[in-house]
Structure formats: structure tokens, C-alpha cells
Backbone as CSV, one residue per row, in Angstrom:
resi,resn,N_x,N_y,N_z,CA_x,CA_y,CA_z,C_x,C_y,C_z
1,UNK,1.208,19.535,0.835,2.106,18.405,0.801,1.878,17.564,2.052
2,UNK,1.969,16.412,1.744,1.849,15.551,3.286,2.554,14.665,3.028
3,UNK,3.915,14.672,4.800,4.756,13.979,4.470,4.122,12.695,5.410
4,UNK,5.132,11.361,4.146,4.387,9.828,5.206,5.662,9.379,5.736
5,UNK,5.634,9.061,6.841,6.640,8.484,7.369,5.923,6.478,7.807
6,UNK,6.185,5.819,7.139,5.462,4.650,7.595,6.082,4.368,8.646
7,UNK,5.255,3.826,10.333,5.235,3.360,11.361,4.890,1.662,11.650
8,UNK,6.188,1.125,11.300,7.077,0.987,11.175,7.604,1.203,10.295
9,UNK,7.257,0.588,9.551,8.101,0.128,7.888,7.430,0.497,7.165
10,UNK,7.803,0.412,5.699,6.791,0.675,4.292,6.738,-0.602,4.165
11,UNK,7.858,-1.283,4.419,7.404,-2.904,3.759,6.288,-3.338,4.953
12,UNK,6.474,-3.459,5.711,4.914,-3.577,6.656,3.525,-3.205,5.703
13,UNK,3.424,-2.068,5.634,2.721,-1.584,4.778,2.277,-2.466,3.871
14,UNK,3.389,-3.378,2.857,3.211,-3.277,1.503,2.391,-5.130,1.914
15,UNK,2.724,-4.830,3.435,2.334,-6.794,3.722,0.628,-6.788,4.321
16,UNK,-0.212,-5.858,4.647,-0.966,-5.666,5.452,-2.211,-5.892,4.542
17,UNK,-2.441,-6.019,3.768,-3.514,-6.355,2.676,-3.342,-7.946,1.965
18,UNK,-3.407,-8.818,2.234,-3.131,-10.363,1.501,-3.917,-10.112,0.519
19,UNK,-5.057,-9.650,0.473,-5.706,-9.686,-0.944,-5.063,-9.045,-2.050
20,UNK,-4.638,-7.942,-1.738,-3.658,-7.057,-2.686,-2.403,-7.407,-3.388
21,UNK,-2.029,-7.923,-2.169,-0.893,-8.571,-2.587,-0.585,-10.180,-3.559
22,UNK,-2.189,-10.605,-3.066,-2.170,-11.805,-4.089,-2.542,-11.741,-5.315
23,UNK,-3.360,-10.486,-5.452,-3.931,-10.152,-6.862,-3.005,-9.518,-7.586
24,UNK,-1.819,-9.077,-7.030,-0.520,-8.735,-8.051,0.315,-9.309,-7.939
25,UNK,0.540,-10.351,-6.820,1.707,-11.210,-6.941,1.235,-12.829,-7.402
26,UNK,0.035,-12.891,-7.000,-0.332,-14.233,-7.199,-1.041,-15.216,-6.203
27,UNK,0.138,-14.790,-5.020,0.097,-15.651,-3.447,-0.008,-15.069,-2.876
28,UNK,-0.978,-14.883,-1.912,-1.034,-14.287,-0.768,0.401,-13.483,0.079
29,UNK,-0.244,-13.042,1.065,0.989,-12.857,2.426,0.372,-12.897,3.657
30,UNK,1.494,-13.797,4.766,0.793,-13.579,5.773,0.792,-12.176,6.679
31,UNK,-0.250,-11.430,7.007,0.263,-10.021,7.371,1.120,-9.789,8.475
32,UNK,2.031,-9.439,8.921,2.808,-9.190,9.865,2.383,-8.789,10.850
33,UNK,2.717,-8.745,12.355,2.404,-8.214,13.397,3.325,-6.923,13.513
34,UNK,3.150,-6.136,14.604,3.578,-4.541,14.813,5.266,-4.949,15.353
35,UNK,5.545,-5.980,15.676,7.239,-5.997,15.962,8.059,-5.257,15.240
36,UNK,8.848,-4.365,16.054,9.625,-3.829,15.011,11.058,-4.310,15.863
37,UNK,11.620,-5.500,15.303,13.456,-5.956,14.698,13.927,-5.132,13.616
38,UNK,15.007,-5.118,13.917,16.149,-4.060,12.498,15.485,-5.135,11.151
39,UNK,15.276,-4.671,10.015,15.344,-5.261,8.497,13.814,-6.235,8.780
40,UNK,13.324,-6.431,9.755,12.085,-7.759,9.693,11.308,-7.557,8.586
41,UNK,10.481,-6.184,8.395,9.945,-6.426,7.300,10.049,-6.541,5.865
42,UNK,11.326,-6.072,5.869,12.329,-6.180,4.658,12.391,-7.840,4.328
43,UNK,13.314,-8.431,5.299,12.597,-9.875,5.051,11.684,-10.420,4.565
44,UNK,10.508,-10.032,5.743,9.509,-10.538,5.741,8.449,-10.418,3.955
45,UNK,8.812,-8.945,3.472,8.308,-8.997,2.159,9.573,-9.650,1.538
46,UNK,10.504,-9.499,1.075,11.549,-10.713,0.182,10.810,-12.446,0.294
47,UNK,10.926,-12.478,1.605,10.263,-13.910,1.723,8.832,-14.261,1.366
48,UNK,7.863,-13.297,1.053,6.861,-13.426,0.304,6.458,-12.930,-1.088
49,UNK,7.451,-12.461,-1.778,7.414,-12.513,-3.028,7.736,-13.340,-4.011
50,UNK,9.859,-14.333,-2.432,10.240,-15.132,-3.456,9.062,-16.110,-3.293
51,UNK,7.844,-16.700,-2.086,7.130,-17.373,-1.933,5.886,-17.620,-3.234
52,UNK,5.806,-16.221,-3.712,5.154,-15.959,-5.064,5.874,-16.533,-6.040
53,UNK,6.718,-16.871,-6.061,7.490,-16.967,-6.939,8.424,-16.054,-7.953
54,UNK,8.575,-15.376,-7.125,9.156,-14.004,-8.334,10.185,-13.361,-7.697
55,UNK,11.531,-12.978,-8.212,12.617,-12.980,-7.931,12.732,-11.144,-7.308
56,UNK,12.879,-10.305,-6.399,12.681,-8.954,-5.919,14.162,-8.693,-6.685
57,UNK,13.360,-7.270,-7.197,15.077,-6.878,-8.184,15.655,-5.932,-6.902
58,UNK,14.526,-4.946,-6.226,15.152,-3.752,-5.757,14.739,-4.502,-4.205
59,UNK,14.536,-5.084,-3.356,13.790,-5.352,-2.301,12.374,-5.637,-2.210
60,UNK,11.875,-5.806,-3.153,10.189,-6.164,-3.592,9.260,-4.627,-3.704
61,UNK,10.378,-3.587,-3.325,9.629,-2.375,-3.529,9.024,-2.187,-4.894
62,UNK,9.690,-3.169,-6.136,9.002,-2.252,-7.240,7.488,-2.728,-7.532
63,UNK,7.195,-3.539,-6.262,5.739,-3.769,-6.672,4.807,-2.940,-6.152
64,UNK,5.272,-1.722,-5.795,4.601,-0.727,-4.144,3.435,-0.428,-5.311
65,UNK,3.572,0.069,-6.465,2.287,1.091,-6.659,1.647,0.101,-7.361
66,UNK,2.023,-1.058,-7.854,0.284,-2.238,-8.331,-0.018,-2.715,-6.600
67,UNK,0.906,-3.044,-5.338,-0.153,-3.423,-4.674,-0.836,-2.682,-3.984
68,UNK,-0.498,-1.031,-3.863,-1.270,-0.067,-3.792,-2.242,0.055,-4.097
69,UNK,-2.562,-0.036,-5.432,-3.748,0.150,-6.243,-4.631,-1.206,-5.668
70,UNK,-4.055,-1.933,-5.593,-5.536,-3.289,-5.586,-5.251,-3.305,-3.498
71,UNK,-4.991,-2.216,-3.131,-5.410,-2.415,-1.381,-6.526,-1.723,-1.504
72,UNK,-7.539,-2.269,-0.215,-8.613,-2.005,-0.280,-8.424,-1.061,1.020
73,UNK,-8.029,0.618,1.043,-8.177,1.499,1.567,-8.929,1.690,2.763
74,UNK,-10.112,1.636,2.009,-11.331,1.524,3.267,-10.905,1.097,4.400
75,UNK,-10.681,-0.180,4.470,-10.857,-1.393,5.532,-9.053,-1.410,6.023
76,UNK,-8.267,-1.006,5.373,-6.781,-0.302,5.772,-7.046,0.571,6.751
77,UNK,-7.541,1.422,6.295,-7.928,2.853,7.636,-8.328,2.473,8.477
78,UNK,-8.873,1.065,9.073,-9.438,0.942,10.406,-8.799,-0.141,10.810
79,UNK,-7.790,-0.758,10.121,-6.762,-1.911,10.261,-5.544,-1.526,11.088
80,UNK,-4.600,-0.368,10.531,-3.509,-0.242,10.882,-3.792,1.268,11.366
81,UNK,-2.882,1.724,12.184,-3.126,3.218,12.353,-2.075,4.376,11.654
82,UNK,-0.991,3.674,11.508,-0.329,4.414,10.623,-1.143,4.798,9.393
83,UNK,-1.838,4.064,8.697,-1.889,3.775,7.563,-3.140,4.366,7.556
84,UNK,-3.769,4.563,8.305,-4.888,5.061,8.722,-4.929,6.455,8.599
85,UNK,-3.803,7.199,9.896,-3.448,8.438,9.536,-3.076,8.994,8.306
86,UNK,-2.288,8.624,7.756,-1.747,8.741,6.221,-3.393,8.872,5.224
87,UNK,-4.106,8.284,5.136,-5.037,8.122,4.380,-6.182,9.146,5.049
88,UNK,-6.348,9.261,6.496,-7.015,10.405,6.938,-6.592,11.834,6.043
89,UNK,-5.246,11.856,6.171,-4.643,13.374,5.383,-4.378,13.330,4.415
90,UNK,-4.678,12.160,3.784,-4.700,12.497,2.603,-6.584,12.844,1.858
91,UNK,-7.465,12.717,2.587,-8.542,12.853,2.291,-8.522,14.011,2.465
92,UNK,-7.796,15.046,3.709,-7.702,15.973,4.162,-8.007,17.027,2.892
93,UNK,-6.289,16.699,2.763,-5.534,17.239,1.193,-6.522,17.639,-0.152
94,UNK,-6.954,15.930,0.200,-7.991,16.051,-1.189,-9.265,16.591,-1.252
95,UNK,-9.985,17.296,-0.284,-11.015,17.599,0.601,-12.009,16.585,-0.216
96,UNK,-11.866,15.575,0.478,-13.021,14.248,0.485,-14.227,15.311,0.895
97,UNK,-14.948,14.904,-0.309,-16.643,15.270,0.433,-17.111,13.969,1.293
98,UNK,-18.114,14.695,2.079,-18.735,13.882,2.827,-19.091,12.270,2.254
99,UNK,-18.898,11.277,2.730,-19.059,9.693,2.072,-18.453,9.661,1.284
100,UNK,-17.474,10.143,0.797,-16.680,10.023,-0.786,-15.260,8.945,0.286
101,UNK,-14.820,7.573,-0.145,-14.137,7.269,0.158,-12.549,7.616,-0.737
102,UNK,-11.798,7.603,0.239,-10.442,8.222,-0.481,-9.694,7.527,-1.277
103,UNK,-10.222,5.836,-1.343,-9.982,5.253,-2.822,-10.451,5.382,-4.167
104,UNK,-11.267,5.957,-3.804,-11.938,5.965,-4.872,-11.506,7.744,-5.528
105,UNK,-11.276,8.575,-4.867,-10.506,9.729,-4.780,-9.188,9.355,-5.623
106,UNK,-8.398,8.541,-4.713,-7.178,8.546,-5.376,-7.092,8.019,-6.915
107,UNK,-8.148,6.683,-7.052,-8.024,6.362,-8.473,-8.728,7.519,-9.561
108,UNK,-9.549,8.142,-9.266,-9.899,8.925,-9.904,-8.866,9.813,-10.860
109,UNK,-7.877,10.789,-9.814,-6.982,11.110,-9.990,-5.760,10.524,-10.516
110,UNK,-5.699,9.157,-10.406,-4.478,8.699,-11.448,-4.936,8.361,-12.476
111,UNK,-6.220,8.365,-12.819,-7.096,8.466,-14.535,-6.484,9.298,-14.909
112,UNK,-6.756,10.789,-14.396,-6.842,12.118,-15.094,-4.844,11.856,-15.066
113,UNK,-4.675,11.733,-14.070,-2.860,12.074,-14.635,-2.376,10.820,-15.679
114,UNK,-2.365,9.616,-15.664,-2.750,9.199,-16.911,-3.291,9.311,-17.495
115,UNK,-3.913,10.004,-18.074,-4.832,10.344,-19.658,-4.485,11.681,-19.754
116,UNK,-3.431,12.521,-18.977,-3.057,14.197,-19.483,-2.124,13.576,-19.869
117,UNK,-1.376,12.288,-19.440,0.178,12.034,-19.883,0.198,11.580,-21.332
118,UNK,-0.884,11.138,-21.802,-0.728,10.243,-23.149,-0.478,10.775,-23.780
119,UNK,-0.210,10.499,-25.351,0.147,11.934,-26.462,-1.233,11.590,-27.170
């Protein structure tokens, strides 16, 4: 099991990829800097989703696992360090072979658990 605690925020997190975020929201984001104020990145993603145009039902969290999927991992791990660590142990976990990047790991694995789930 590996627990993530995001450093700062998760919504930080969910802002640190513009490409990701535009390919599921539409519009970009500008990525945030490491400030941590009470609620900033909470804001800071609300204000770029309603910027997308699209109304956040829960806090913009319910978009976490499409802009997950379209972050480009790789280039995350040497971006942020939280995010970095997190993805180090999770290669850990997954015992990444040698050059096997851990995106490509993870999608693998949500094939197989989608396609055991289907009837």
C-alpha cells in the first residue's frame, strides 16, 4: 500500500500539467507556484475550470482521474517533487523493470481492471 499525502495540495497537483488539463477540460491552466495560503489551490482549480467553462459540482475534483490519465508522468517526476516521490513508489510497488516508465505501467493496469470489470 502506499500512502499519498499531496505536498501541498491535490488540487496543486490536479493544476501542474496544462496539457492535461486542457485535453479534458478544453483550456488550459496556468500552473501554480509552491505557495501554500489556506484554500489557494482550491481556488485556484475552481477558477480554472469555471475559466473552461464548466461549472465544478464537487470542487473540480471530479475531474481528478481523466486529468490523471492524460498527465504526462514522465516529465511530472522531474517537475514537482511531491509528485515525483509518489510516482517513484509507486514504480516501487509496481516493480517497474528497468526503462519501463510508470505511465505506461499504470495504464496498462487500468486495461486489465477494466476489461475484468465488464460482463
Amino acid at each position: 500500500m502506499i500512502c499519498a499525502v499531496p505536498d501541498p495540495h491535490l488540487e496543486r497537483w490536479l493544476l501542474i500539467d496544462s496539457g492535461a488539463f486542457k485535453k479534458v477540460l478544453g483550456k488550459g491552466c496556468q500552473a501554480p507556484d509552491q505557495k501554500c495560503e489556506r484554500d489557494r489551490y482550491k481556488k485556484l482549480l475552481l477558477n480554472a475550470i469555471c475559466n473552461a467553462g464548466r461549472t465544478p459540482l464537487i470542487g473540480g475534483l471530479e475531474h481528478t482521474e481523466d486529468i490523471v490519465n492524460a498527465m504526462d508522468l514522465a516529465n511530472l517526476k522531474m517537475v514537482d517533487d511531491s509528485f515525483g516521490k509518489l510516482l517513484k513508489a509507486l514504480e516501487r510497488v509496481l516493480k517497474a523493470p528497468k526503462g519501463r516508465k510508470i505511465c505506461s505501467l499504470v495504464r496498462e493496469r487500468q486495461g486489465r481492471s477494466r476489461n475484468t470489470s465488464e460482463p
